[in-house]
C-alpha positions in Angstrom: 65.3 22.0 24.2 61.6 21.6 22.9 61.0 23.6 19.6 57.5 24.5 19.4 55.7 22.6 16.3 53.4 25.0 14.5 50.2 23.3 13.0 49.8 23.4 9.1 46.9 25.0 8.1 44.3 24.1 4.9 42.6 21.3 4.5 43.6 17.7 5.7 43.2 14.3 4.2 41.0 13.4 7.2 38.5 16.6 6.1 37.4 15.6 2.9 35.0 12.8 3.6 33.1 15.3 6.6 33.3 18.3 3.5 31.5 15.3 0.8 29.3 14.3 4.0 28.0 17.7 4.5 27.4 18.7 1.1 25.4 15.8 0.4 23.2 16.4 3.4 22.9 20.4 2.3 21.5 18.7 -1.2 19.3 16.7 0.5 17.8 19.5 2.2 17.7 21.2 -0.6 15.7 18.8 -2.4 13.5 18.7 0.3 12.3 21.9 0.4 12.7 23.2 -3.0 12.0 19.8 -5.0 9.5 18.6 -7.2 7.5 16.2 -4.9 4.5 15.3 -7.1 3.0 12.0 -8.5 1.6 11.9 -11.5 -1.3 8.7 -12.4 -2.5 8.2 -15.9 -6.1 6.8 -16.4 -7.5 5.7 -19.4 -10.2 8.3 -20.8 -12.9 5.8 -21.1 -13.1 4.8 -17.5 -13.6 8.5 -16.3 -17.0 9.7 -15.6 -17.3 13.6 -15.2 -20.4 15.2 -14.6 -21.4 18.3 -13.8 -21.7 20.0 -10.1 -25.1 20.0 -9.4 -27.0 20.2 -5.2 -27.7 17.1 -4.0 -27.5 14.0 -2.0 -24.1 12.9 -1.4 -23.2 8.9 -2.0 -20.0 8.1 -0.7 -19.2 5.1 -2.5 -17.9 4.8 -6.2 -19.0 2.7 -9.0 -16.9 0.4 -10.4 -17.2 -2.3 -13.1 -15.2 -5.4 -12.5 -15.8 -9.3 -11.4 -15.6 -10.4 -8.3 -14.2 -13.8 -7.0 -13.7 -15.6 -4.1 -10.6 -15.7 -1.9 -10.9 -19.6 -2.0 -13.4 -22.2 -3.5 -14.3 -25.7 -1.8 -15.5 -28.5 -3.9 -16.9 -31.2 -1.4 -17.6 -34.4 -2.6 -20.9 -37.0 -1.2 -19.1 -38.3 1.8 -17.2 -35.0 2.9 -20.9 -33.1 2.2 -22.7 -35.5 4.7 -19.8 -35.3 6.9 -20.4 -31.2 6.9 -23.6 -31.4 7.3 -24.0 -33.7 10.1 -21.4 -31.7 12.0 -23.3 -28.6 11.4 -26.5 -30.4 12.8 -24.4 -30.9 15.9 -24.2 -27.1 16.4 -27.3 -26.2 15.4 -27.2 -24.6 12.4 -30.0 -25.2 9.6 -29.5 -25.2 5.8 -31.6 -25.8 3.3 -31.3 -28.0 0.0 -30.5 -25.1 -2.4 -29.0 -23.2 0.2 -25.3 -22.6 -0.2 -23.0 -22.4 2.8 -20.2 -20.0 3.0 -16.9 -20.2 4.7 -15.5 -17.2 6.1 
């Protein structure tokens, strides 16, 4: 005859890594909401400029003090300049003797 088999009950080997998996996503959500999401950037004091609120005109661009260079720099020499220039001749374009051309 069959016996009936009754099921253990408690927690199985094959629960604890779904238990580990769903606490870790209950402090993820937690961190979500409730953490600390900020950013913090430190400037140095000497580069602020704070001035007080006054009605005006509004500039929308920012000062800033630096050096700018270019993305690349080509030297030509005699033979490669004359080459340049007679090819742009050929399309029309006029330059000048202290004119400098630009690549872009």
């Amino acid at each position: 005859m069959d016996r009936i088999i009754e099921q253990k009950k408690g927690l199985k080997k094959k629960h604890i890594p779904y238990g580990v998996g769903g606490a870790l996503v209950v402090v993820f959500v937690g961190w979500l909401i409730w953490g600390n999401h900020t950013s913090t950037l430190r400037v140095d004091r000497n580069k602020l400029s704070i001035e007080e609120v006054k009605q005006g005109i509004f500039n929308d661009y920012i000062r800033l003090a630096g050096n700018v260079e270019p993305k690349t720099f080509v030297q030509l020499t005699s033979l490669e300049t004359d080459f340049f220039i007679h090819a742009l001749s050929s399309v029309k374009v006029r330059l000048y003797k202290t004119q400098p051309f630009f690549f872009a």
